[in-house]
Structures are given as C-alpha cells and as structure tokens.
C-alpha positions as CSV (number, residue, x, y, z in Angstrom):
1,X,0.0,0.0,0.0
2,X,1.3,3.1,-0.7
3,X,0.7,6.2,1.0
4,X,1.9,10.2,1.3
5,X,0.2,11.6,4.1
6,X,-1.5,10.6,7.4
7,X,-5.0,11.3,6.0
8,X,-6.5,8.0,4.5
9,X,-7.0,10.2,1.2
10,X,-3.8,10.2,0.8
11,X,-3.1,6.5,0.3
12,X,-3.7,4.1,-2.3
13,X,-6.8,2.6,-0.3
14,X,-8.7,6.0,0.2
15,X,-8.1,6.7,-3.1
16,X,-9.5,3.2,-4.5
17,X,-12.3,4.0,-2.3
18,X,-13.4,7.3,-3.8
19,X,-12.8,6.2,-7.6
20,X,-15.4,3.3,-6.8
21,X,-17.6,5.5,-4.9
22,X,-17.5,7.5,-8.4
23,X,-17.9,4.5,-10.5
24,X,-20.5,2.4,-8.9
25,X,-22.4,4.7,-6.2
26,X,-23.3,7.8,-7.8
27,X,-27.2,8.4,-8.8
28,X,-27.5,10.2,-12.1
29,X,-23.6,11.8,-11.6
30,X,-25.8,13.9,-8.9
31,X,-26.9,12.5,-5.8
32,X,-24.9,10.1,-3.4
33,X,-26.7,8.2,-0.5
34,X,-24.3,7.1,2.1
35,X,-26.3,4.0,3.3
36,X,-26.2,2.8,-0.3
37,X,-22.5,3.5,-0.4
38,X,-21.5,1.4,2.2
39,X,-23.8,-1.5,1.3
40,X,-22.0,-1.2,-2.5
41,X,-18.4,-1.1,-0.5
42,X,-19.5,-4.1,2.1
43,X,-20.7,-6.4,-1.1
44,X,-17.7,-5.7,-3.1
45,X,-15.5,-6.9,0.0
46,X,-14.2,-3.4,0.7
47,X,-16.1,-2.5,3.8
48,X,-17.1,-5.1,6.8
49,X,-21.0,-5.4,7.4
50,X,-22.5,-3.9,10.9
51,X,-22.3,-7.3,12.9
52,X,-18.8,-8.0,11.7
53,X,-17.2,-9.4,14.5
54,X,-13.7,-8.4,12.9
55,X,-13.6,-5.2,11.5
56,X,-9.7,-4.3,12.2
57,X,-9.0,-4.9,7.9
58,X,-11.5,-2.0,6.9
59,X,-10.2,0.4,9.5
60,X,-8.7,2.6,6.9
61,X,-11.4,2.2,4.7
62,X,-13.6,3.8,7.6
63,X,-11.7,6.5,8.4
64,X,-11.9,7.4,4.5
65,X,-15.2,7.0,4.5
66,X,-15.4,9.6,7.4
67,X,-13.0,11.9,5.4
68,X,-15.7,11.5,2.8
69,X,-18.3,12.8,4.9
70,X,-16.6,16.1,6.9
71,X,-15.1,16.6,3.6
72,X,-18.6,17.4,1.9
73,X,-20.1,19.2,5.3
74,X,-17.8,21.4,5.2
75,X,-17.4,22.1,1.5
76,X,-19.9,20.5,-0.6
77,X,-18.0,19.2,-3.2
78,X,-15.7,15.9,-3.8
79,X,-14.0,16.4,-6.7
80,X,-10.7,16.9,-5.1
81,X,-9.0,16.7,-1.6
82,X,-6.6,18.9,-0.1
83,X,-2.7,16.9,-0.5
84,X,-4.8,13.7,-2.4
85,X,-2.5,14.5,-5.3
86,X,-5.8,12.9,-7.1
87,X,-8.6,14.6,-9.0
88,X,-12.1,12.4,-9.4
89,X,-13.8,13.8,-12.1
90,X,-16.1,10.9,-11.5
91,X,-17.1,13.5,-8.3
92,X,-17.2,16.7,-9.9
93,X,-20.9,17.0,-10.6
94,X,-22.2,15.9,-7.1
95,X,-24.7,18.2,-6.0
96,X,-26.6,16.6,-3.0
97,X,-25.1,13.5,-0.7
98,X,-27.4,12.2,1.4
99,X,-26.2,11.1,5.3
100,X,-28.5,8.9,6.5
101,X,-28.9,8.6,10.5
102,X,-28.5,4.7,10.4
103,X,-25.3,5.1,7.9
104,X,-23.6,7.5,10.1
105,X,-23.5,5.8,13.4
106,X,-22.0,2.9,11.6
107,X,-19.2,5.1,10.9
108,X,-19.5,6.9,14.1
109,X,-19.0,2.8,15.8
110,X,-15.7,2.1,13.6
111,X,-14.1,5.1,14.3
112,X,-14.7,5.0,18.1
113,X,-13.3,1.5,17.9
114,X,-10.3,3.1,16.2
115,X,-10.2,5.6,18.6
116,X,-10.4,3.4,21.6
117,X,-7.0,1.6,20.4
118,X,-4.7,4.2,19.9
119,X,-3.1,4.2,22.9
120,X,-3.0,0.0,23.1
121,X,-2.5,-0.4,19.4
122,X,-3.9,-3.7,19.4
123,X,-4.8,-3.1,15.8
124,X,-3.1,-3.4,12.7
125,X,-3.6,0.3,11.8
126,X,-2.9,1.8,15.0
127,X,0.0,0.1,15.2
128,X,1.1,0.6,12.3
129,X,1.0,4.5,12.9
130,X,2.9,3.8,16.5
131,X,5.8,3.4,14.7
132,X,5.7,6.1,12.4
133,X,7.2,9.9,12.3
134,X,3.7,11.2,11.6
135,X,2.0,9.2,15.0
136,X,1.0,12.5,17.1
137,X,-0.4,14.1,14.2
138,X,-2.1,11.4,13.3
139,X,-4.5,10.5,16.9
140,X,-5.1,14.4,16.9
141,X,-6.5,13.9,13.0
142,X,-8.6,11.0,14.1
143,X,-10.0,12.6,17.4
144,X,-10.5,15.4,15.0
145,X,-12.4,14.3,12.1
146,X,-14.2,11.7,14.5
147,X,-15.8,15.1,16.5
148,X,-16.5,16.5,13.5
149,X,-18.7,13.0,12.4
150,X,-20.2,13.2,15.7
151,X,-21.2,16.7,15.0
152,X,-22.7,15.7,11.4
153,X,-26.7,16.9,10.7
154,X,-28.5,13.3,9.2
155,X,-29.8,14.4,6.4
C-alpha cells in the first residue's frame, strides 16, 4: 500500500475507495446516498458489514469514508481533496449526498473503535501509525475528524 500523508485520502486505499464511490455509487452523476454507499463497499469486499465481528482490515477504509463525509459538510464538493495528489472527475458533478442517521452511526462505531486503540494499538492500523514519524499528528487527525462526524446533521 502506498501512501503520502497521514490522511487515509492520501493512500492508495482511500483513493480506490473514492474512484469506486464515483464509479458504482453515484445516482444520475448527482446524488450520493451514504447508506447505499456502504452497502455497495461491504458487497464488493471493501467494507465489513455492521455485525462484523472483525472489523480491524476496513479500519482505513472507515476512516476514508469519514474523510468522505466532513469533507462534503464542510465544502460540498468531492471532486478533489486537499494533498490527495488525485482529482475524481467521476465526483465533480455531485450536488446533493445524502447522510442517512443509520449510515452514520455505523461510521460513528468504527471510528470510536479506532479511537479506543490508539493508545494500546492492538490493531493493525494503530499500530502501524505507533511506529511512524507522523504518529501524534495522526490520533489528533482521528480525534478530530471523528468530532466532527459526531457533530454531522442526518440528512
């Protein structure tokens, strides 16, 4: 996996995520419902379903997912992410995504699991980031964007 940044949009698995998101979810090339987006990513294999009981592989895969989200609440678009070094044109004509109350506290679970073992890093991904450079910038960018998820209207 390659990566160039502690954001999960800045690795090669955020980035496969989006460019499927912008292949297979979009309604029209306008609308985007986030329930329907992770049931497409949990039958392709890319996402774990809400009574996995091992959900430490799609970690970064949630956290993209979250990016996703605080990324169009604060913004409204998707066509490109600050450092992504990638432009989806696939995501350039979005004009409504839809966060459904059900589809957000399933993100709003993973991260706090993800949260939860930071300081332990029992898991794969936390661990992984214990042993980098970027480690203290990256808990503060996870308590951060999972706030800001908390804070997310359902819409």
């Amino acid at each position: 996996m390659a990566r160039w940044g502690y954001r999960a949009m800045e690795s090669d698995t955020g980035l496969d995520i989006l460019q499927y998101i912008g292949s297979n979810c979009m309604k029209e090339g306008k609308e985007l419902s986030l329930r329907d987006t992770l049931k497409a990513l949990q039958d392709a294999g890319m996402l774990d379903s809400p009574d996995c009981k091992n959900t430490e592989p799609f970690d970064e895969a949630c956290v993209a997912l979250t990016e996703l989200c605080v990324h169009w609440a604060e913004t409204a678009e998707l066509c490109s992410y600050h450092n992504s070094r990638h432009a989806l044109t696939e995501l350039a004509g979005l004009k409504r995504f839809h966060m459904e109350a059900d589809a957000l506290g399933f993100l709003r679970r993973r991260m706090e699991e993800i949260q939860d073992d930071i300081d332990c890093c029992e898991r794969e991904y936390a661990a992984f980031w214990f042993e980098a450079a970027d480690y203290y910038d990256w808990t503060c960018y996870i308590d951060r964007i999972t706030s800001k998820l908390a804070a997310l209207p359902e819409a």
